[in-house]
C-alpha positions in Angstrom: 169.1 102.6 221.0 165.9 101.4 219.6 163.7 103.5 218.3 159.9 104.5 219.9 157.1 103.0 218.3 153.1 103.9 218.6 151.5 100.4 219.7 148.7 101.3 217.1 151.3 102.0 214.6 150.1 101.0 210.9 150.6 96.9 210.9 153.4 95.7 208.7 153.3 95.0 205.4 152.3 91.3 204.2 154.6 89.1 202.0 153.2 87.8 199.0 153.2 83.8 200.7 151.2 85.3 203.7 148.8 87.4 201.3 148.2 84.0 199.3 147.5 81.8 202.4 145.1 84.8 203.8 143.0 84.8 200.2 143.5 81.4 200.0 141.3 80.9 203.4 138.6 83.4 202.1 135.8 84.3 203.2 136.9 82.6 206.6 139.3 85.4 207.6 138.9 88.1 210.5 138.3 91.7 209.3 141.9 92.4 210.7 143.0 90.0 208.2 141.0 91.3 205.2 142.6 94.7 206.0 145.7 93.4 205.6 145.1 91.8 202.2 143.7 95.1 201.7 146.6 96.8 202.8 148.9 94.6 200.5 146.5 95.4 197.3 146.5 98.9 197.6 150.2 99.7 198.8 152.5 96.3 198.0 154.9 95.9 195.3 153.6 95.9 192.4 155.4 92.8 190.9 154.1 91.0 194.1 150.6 92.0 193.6 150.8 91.0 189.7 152.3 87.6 190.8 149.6 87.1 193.2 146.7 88.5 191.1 148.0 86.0 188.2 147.7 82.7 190.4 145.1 80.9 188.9 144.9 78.7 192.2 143.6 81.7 194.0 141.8 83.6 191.2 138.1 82.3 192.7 139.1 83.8 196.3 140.6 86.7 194.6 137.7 87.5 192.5 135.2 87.5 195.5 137.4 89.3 197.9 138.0 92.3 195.5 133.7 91.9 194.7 133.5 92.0 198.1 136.1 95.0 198.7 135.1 96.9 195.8 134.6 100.1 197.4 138.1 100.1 199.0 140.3 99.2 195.9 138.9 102.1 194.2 140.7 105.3 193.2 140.7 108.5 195.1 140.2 111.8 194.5 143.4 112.7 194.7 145.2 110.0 192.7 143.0 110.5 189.1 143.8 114.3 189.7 147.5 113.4 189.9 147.6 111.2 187.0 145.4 113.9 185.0 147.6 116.7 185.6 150.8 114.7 185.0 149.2 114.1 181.5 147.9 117.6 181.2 151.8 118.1 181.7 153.2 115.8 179.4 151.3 117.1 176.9 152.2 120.5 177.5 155.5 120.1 177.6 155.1 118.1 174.2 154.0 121.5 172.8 156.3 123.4 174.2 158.9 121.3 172.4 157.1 121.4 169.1 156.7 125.1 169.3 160.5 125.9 169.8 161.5 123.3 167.1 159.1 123.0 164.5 160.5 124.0 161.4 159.9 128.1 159.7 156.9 127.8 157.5 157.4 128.0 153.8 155.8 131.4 152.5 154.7 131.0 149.0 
């Protein structure tokens, strides 16, 4: 049995070959299609996105769509909080470690 979808589900993910071909067309793309570039930025693979962000053939297009994007390729909130408190973490941790294994000290 197949399963229900919403018809204004979330649109699919892009491949790589269909992200190129959108950026390569740039600035003459629909705003539909510029959220799905958007969409593959933000939330593709990340040895995709490298692959694509390293072609040198698209690197003018690139380099005016993310100018153009800036505001949405940003960070949240939410993720620099995450990746501060997993530091905050690690480096607790790290001293917890030290603490319980450091050596005695010497008393002279």
């Amino acid at each position: 049995m197949n399963a229900y979808t919403e018809p204004n589900s979330a649109p699919e993910m892009l491949s790589r070959e269909e992200a190129a071909d959108l950026l390569q067309r740039y600035p003459h793309v629909t705003n539909a299609e510029a959220r799905l570039v958007l969409a593959f930025l933000r939330n593709g693979r990340h040895l995709d996105v490298g692959l694509l962000t390293a072609d040198r053939a698209l690197k003018p297009q690139l380099d005016m769509f993310m100018d153009d994007h800036r505001k949405y390729l940003r960070l949240g909130f939410g993720e620099v909080s995450a990746v501060i408190a997993g530091i905050a973490a690690l480096l607790g941790l790290f001293w917890f470690i030290w603490e319980t294994i450091k050596p005695a000290s010497v008393a002279v």
